[in-house]
SELOSE-76350 format. One record per atom (N, C-alpha, C, O): residue number from 1; chain; atom name; x, y negated, z. Coordinates in steps of 0.1 Angstrom, whole numbers, plus 5000, padded with zeros to 4 digits. Layout:
<rs>
NUM, A, CA, X, Y, Z;
...
</rs>
This chain:
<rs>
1, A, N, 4684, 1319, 8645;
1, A, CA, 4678, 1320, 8632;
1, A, C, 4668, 1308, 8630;
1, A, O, 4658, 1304, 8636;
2, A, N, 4677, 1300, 8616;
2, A, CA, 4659, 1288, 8619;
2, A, C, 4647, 1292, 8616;
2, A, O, 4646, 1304, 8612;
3, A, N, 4637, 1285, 8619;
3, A, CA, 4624, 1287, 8615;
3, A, C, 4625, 1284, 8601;
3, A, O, 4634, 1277, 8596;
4, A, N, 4611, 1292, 8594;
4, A, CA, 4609, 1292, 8583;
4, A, C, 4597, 1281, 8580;
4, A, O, 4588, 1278, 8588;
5, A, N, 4597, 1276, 8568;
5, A, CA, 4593, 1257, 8564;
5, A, C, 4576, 1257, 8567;
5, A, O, 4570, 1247, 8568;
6, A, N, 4572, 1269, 8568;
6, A, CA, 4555, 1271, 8577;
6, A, C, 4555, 1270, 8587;
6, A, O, 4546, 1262, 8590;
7, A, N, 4563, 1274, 8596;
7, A, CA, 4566, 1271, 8609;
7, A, C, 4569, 1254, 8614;
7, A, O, 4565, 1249, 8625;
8, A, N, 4575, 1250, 8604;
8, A, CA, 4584, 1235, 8606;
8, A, C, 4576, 1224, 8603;
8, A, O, 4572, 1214, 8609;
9, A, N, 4574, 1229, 8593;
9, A, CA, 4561, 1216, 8586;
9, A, C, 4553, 1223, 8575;
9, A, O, 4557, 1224, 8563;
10, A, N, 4545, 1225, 8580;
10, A, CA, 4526, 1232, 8570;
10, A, C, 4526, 1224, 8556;
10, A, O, 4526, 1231, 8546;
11, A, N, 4528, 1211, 8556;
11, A, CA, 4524, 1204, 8547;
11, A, C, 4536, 1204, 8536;
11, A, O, 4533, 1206, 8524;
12, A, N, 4550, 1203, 8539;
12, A, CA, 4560, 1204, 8528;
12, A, C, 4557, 1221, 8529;
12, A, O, 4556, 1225, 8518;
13, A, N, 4556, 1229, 8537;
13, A, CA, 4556, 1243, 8532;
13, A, C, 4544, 1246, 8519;
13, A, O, 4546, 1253, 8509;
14, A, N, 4532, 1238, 8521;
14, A, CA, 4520, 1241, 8505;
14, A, C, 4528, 1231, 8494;
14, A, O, 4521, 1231, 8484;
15, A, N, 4536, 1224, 8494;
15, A, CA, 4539, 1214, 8486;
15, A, C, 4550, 1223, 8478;
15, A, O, 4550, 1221, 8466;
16, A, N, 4556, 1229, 8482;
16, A, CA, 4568, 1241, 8478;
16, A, C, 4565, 1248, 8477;
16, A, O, 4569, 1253, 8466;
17, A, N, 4558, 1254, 8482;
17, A, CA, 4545, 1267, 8477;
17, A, C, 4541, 1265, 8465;
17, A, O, 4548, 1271, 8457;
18, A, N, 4530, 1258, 8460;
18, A, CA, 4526, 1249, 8450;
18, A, C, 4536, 1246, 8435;
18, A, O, 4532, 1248, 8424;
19, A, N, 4548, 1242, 8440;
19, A, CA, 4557, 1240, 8430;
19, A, C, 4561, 1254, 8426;
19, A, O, 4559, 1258, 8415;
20, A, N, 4564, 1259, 8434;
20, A, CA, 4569, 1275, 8431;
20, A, C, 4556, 1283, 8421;
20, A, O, 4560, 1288, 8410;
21, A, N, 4545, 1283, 8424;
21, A, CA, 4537, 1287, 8417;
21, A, C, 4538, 1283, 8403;
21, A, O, 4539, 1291, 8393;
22, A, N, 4538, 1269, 8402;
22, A, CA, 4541, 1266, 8391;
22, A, C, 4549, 1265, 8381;
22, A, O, 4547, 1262, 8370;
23, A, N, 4561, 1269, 8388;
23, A, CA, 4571, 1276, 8381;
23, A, C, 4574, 1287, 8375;
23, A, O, 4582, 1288, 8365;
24, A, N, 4564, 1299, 8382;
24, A, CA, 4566, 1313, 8381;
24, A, C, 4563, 1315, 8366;
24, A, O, 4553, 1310, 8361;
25, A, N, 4569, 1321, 8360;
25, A, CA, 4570, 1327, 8345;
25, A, C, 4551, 1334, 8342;
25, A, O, 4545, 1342, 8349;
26, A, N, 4549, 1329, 8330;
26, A, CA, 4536, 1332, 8335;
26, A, C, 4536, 1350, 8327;
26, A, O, 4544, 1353, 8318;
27, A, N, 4527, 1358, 8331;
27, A, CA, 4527, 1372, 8329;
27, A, C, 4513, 1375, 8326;
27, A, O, 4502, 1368, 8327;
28, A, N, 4516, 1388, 8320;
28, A, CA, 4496, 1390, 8315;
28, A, C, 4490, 1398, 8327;
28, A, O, 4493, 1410, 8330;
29, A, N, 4481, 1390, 8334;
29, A, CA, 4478, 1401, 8351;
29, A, C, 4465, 1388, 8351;
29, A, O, 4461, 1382, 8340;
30, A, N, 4461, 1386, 8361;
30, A, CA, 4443, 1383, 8370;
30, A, C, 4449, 1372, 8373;
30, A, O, 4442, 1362, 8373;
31, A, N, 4466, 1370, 8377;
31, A, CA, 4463, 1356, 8385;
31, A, C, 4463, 1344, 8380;
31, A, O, 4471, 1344, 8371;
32, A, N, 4456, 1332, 8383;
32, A, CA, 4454, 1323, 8377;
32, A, C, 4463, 1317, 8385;
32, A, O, 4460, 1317, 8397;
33, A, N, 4480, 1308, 8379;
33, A, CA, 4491, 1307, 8390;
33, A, C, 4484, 1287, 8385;
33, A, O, 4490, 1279, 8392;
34, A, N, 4479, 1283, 8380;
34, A, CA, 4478, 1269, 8379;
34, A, C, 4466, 1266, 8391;
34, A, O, 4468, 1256, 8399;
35, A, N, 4456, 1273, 8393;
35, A, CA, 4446, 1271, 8402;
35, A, C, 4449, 1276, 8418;
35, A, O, 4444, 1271, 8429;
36, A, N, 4460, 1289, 8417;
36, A, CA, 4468, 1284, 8431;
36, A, C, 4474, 1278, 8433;
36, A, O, 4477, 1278, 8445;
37, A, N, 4481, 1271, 8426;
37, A, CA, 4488, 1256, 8430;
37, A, C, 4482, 1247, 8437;
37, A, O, 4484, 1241, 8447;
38, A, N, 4475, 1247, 8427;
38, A, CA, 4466, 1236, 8429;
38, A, C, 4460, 1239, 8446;
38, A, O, 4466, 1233, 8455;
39, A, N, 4449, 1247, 8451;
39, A, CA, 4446, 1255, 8463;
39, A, C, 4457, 1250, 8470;
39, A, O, 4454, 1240, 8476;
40, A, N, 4471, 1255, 8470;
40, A, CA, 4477, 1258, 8478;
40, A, C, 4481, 1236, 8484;
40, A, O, 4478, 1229, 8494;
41, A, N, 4485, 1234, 8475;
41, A, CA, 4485, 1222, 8470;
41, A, C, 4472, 1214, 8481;
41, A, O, 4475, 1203, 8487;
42, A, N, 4468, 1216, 8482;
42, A, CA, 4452, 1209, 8486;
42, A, C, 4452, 1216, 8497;
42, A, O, 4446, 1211, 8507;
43, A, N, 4455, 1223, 8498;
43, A, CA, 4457, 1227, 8517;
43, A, C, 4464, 1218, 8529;
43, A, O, 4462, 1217, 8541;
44, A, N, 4476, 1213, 8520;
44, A, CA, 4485, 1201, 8523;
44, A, C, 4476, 1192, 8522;
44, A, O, 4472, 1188, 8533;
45, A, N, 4472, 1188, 8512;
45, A, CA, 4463, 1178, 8513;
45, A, C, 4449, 1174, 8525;
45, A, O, 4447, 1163, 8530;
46, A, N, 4444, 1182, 8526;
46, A, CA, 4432, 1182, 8539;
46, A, C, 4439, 1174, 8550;
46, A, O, 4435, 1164, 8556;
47, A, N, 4451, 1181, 8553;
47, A, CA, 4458, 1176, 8567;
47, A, C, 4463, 1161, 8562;
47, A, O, 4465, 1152, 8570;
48, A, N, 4465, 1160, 8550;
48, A, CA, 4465, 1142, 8551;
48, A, C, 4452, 1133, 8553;
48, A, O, 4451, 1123, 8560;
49, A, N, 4444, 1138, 8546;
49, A, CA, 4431, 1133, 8545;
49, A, C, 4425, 1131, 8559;
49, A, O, 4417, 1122, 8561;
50, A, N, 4430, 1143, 8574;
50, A, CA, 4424, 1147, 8582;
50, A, C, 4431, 1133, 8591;
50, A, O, 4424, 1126, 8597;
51, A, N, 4445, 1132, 8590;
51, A, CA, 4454, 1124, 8598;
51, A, C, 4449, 1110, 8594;
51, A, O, 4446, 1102, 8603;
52, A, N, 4447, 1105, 8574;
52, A, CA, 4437, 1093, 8577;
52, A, C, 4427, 1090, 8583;
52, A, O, 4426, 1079, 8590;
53, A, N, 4415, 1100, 8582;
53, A, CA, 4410, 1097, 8590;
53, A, C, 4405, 1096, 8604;
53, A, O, 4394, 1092, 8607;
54, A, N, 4415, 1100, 8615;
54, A, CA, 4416, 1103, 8628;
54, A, C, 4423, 1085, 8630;
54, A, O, 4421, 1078, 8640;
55, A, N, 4430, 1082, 8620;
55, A, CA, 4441, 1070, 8618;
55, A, C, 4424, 1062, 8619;
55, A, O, 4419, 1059, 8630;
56, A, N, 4418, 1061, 8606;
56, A, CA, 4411, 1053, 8607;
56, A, C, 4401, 1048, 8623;
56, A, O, 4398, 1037, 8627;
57, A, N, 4399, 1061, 8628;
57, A, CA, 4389, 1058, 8640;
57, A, C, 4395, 1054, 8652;
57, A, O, 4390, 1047, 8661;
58, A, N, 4410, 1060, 8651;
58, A, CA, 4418, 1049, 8661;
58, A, C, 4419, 1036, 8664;
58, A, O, 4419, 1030, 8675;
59, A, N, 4418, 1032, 8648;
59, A, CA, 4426, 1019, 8648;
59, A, C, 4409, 1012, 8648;
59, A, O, 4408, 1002, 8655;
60, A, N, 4395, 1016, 8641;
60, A, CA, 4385, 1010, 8649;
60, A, C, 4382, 1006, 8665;
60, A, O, 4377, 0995, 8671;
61, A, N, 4386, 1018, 8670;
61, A, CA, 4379, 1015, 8687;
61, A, C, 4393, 1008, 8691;
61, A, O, 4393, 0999, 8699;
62, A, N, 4404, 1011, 8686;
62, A, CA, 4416, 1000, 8692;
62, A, C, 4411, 0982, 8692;
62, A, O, 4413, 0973, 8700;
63, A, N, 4405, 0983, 8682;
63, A, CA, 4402, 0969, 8671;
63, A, C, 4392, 0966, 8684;
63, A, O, 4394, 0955, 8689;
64, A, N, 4384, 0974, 8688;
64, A, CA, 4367, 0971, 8698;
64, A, C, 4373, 0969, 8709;
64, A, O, 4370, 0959, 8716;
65, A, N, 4382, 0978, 8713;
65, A, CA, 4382, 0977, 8727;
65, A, C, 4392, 0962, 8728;
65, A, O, 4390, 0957, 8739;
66, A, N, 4402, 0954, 8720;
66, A, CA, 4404, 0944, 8721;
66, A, C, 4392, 0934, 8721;
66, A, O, 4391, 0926, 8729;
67, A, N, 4386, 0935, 8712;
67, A, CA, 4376, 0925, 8706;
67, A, C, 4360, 0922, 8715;
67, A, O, 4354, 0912, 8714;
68, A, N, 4357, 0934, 8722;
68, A, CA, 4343, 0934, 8726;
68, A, C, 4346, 0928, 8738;
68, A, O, 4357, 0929, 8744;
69, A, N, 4329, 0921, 8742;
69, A, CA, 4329, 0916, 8758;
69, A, C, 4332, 0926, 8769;
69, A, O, 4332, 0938, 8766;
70, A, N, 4335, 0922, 8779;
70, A, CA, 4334, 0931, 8789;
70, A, C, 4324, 0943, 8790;
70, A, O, 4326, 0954, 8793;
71, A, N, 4312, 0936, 8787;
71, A, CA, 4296, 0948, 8793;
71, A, C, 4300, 0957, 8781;
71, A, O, 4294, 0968, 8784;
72, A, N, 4305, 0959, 8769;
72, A, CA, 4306, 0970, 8761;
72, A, C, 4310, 0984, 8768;
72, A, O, 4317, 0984, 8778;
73, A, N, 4307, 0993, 8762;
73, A, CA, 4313, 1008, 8767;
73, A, C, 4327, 1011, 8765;
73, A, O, 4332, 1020, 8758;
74, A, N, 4332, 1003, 8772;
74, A, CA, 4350, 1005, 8770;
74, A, C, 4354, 1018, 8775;
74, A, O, 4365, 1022, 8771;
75, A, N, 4347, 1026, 8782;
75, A, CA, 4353, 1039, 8784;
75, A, C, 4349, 1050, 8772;
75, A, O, 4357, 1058, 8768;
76, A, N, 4338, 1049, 8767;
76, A, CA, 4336, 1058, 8753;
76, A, C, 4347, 1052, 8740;
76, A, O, 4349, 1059, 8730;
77, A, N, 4350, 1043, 8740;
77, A, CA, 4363, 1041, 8728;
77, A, C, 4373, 1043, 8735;
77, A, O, 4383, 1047, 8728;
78, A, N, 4375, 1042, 8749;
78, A, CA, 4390, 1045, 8753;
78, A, C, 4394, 1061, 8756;
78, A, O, 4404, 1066, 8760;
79, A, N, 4380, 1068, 8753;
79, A, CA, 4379, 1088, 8755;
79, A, C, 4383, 1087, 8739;
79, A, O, 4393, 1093, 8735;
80, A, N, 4374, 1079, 8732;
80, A, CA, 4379, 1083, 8718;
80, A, C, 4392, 1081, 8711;
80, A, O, 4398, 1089, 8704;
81, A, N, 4397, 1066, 8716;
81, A, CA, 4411, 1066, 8714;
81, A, C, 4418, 1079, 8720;
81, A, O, 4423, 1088, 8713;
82, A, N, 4418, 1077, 8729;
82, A, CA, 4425, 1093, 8741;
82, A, C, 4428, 1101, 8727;
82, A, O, 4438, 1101, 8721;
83, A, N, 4412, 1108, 8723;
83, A, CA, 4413, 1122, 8720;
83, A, C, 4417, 1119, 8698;
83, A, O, 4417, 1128, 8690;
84, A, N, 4418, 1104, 8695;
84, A, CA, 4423, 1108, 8682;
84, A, C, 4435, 1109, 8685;
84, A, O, 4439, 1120, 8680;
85, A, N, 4445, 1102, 8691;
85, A, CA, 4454, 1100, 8696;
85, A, C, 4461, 1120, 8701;
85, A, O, 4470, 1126, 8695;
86, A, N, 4456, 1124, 8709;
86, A, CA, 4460, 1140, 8704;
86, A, C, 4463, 1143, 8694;
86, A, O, 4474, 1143, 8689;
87, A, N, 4446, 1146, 8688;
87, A, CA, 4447, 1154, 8673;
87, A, C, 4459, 1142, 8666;
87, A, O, 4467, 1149, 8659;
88, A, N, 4461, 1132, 8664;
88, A, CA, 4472, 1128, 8655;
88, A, C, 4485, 1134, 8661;
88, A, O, 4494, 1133, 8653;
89, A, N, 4489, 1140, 8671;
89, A, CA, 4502, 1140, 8675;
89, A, C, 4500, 1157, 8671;
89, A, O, 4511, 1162, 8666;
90, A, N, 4493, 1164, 8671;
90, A, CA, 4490, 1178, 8669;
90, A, C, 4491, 1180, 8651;
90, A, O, 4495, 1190, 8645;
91, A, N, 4485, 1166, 8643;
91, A, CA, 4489, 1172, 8632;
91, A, C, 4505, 1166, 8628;
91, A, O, 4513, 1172, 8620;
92, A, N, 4508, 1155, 8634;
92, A, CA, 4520, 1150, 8633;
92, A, C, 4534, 1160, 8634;
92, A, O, 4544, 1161, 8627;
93, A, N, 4526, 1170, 8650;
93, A, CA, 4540, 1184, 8654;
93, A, C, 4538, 1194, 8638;
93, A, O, 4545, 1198, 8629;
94, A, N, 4530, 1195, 8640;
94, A, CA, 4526, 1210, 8625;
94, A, C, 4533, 1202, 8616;
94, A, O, 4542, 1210, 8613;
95, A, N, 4535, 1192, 8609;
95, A, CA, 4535, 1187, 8597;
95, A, C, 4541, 1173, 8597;
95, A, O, 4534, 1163, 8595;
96, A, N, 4557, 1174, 8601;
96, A, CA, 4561, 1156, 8602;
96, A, C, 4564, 1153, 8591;
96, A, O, 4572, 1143, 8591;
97, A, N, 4562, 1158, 8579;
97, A, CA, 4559, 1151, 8564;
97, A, C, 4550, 1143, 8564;
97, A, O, 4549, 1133, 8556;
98, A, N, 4543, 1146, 8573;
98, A, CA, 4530, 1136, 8571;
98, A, C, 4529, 1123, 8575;
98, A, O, 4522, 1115, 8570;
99, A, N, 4538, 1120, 8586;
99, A, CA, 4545, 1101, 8586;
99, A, C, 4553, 1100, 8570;
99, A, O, 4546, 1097, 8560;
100, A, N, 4564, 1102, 8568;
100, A, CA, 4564, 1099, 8559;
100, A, C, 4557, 1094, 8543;
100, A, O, 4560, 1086, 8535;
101, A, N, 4543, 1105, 8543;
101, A, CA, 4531, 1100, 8535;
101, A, C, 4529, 1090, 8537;
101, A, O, 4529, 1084, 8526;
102, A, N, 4524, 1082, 8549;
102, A, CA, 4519, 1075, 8554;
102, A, C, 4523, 1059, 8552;
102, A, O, 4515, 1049, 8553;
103, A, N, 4538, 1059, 8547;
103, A, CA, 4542, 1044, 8544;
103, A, C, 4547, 1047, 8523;
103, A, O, 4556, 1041, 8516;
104, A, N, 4535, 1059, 8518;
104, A, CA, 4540, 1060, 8507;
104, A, C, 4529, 1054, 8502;
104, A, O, 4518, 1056, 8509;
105, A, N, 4527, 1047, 8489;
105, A, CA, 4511, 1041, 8482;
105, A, C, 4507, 1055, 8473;
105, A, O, 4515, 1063, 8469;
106, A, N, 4498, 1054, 8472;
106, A, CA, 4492, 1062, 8462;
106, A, C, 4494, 1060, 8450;
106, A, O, 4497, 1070, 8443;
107, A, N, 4494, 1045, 8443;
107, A, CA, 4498, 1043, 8428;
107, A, C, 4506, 1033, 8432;
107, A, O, 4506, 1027, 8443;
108, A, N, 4514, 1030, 8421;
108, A, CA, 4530, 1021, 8423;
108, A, C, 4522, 1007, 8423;
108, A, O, 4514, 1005, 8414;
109, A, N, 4524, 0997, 8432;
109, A, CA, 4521, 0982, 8431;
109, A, C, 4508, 0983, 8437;
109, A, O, 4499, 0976, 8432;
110, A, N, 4506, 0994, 8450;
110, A, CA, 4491, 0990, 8456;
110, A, C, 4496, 0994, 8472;
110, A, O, 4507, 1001, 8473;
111, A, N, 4489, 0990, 8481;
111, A, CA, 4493, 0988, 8497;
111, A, C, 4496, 1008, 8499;
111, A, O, 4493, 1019, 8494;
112, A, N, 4505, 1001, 8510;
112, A, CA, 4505, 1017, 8512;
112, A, C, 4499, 1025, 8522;
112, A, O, 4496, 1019, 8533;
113, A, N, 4497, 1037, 8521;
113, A, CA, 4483, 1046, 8523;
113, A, C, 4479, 1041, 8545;
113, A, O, 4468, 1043, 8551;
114, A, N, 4488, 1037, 8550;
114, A, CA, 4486, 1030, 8564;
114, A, C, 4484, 1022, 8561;
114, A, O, 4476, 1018, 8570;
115, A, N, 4485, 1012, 8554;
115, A, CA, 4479, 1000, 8553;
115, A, C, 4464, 1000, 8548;
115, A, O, 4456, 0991, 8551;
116, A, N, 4460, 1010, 8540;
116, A, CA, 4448, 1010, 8541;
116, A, C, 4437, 1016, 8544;
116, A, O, 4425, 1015, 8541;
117, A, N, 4446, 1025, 8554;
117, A, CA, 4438, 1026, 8565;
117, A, C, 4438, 1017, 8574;
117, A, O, 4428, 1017, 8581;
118, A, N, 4448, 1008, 8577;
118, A, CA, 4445, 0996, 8590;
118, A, C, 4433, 0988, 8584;
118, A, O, 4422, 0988, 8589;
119, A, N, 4436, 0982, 8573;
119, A, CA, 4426, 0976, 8565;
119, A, C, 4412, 0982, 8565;
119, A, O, 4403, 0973, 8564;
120, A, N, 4407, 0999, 8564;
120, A, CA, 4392, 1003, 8563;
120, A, C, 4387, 1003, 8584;
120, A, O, 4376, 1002, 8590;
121, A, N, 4398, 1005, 8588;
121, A, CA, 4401, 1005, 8601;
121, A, C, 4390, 0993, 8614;
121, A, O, 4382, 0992, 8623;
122, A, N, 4398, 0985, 8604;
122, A, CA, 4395, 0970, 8608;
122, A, C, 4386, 0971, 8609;
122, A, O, 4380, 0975, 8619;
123, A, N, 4378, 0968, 8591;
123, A, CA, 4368, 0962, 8585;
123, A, C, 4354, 0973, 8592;
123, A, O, 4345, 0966, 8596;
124, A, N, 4353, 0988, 8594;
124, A, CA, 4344, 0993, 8603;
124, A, C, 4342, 0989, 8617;
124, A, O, 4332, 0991, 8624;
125, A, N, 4356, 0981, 8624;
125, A, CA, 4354, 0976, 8636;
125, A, C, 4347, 0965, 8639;
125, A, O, 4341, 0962, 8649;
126, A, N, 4346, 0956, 8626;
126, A, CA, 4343, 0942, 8625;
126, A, C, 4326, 0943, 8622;
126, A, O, 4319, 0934, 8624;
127, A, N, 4323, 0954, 8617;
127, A, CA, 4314, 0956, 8611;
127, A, C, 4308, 0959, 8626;
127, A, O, 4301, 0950, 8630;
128, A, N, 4308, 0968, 8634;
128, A, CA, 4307, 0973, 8647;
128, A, C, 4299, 0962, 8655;
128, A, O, 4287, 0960, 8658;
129, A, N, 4316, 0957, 8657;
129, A, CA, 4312, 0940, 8665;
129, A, C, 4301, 0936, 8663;
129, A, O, 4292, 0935, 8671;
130, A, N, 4299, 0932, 8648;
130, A, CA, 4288, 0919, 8645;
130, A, C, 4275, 0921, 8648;
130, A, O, 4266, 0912, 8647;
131, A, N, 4273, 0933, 8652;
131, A, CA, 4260, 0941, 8661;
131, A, C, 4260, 0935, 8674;
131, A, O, 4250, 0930, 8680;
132, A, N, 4275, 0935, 8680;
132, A, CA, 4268, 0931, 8695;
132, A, C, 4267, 0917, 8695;
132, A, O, 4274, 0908, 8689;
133, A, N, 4256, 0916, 8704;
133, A, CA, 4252, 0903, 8710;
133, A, C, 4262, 0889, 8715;
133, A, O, 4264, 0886, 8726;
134, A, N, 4266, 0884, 8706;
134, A, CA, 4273, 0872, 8716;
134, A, C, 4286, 0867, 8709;
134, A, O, 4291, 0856, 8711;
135, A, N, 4290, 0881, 8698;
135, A, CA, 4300, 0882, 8687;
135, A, C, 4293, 0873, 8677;
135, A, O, 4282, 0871, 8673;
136, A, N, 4307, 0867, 8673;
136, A, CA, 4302, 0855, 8662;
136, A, C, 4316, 0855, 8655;
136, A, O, 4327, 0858, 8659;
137, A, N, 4311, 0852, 8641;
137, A, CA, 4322, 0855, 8634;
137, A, C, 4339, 0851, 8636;
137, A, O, 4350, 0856, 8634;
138, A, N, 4333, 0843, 8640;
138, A, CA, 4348, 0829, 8649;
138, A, C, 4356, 0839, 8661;
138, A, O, 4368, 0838, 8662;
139, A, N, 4349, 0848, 8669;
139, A, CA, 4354, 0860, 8675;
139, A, C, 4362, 0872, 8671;
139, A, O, 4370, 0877, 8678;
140, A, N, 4358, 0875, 8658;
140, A, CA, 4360, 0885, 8651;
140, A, C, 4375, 0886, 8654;
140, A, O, 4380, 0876, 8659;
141, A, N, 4382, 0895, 8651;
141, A, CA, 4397, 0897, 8656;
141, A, C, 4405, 0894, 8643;
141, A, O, 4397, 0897, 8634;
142, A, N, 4418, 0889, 8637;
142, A, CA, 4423, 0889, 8623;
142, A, C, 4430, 0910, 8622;
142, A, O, 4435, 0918, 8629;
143, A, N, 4426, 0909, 8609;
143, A, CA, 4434, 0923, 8604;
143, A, C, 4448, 0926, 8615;
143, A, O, 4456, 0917, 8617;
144, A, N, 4448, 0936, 8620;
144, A, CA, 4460, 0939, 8627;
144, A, C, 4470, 0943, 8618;
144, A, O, 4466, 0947, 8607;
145, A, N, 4485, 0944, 8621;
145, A, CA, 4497, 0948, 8614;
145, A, C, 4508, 0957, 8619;
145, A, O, 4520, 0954, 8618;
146, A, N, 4501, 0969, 8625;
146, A, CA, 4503, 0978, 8633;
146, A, C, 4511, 0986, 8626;
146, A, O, 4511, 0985, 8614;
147, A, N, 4520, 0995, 8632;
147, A, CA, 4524, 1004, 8626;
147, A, C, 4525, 1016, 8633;
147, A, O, 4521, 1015, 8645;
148, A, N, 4529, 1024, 8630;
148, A, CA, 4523, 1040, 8636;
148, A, C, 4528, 1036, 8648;
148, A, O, 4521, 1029, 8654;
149, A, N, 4538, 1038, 8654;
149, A, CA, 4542, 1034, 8666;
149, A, C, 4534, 1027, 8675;
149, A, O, 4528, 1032, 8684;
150, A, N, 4533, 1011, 8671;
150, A, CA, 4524, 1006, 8679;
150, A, C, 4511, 1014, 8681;
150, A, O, 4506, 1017, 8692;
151, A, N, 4506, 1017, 8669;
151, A, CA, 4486, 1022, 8671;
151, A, C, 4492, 1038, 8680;
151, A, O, 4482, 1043, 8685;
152, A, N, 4500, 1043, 8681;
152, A, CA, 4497, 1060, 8694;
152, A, C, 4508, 1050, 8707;
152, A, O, 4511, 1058, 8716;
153, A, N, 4512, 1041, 8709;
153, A, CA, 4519, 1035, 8721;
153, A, C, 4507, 1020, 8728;
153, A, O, 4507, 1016, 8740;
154, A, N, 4503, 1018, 8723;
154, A, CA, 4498, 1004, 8727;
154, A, C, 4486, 1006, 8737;
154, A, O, 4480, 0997, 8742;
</rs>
């Protein structure tokens, strides 16, 4: 028997959820079927919001732990890579809709939604750097052009 699309992926299961709501013939009763869409809808959503940002903090201490001198705390970005690097594979298993998001843009003719996160990614690493001692802008690393693969393999 297959699993059922909560079981498979969380994120297409509120996204069909959501549609279904809004489909439902509306009736005279308490429920408000536009505002659980929406809810339901946005439950999917968190788990993208959650995966950029785990994306983003990756791809900072990835950015540091290339870029910084030796005397930096390379084991505190390399616990943190470790453990975003989990949580992305944990929301990845629940919900592999969510790669797919990830090379989609938000509005037609703007980067797409991994790209800017590599891009906010960076720019807090760079920001990072320019704190420590010794970093000069000539150091600074160029934007990386990673893609999911490389940033949980590298």
């Amino acid at each position: 028997m297959a699993k059922p699309l909560y079981d498979e992926d969380f994120v297409a299961w509120t996204q069909a959820q959501a549609e279904a709501l809004r489909a439902v013939p509306r009736v005279h009763n308490q429920l408000d079927y536009d505002q659980l869409a929406e809810e339901v809808a946005d439950l999917g959503k968190r788990d993208l919001r959650e995966l950029l940002s785990r994306l983003e903090v990756l791809i900072e201490h990835l950015v540091k732990l290339d870029a910084a001198p030796e005397t930096q705390p390379a084991a505190h970005w390399a616990r943190t890579v470790r453990d975003q690097r989990r949580e992305i594979v944990r929301l990845l298993d629940e919900s592999p809709s969510l790669r797919g998001k990830l090379n989609e843009a938000r509005k037609p003719g703007t980067a797409t939604r991994l790209d800017q996160v590599l891009h906010a990614g960076w720019e807090e690493a760079c920001q990072s750097l320019r704190q420590i001692d010794g970093i000069v802008h000539a150091d600074l690393p160029e934007r990386p052009h990673w893609t999911l693969d490389d940033l949980m393999n590298r």
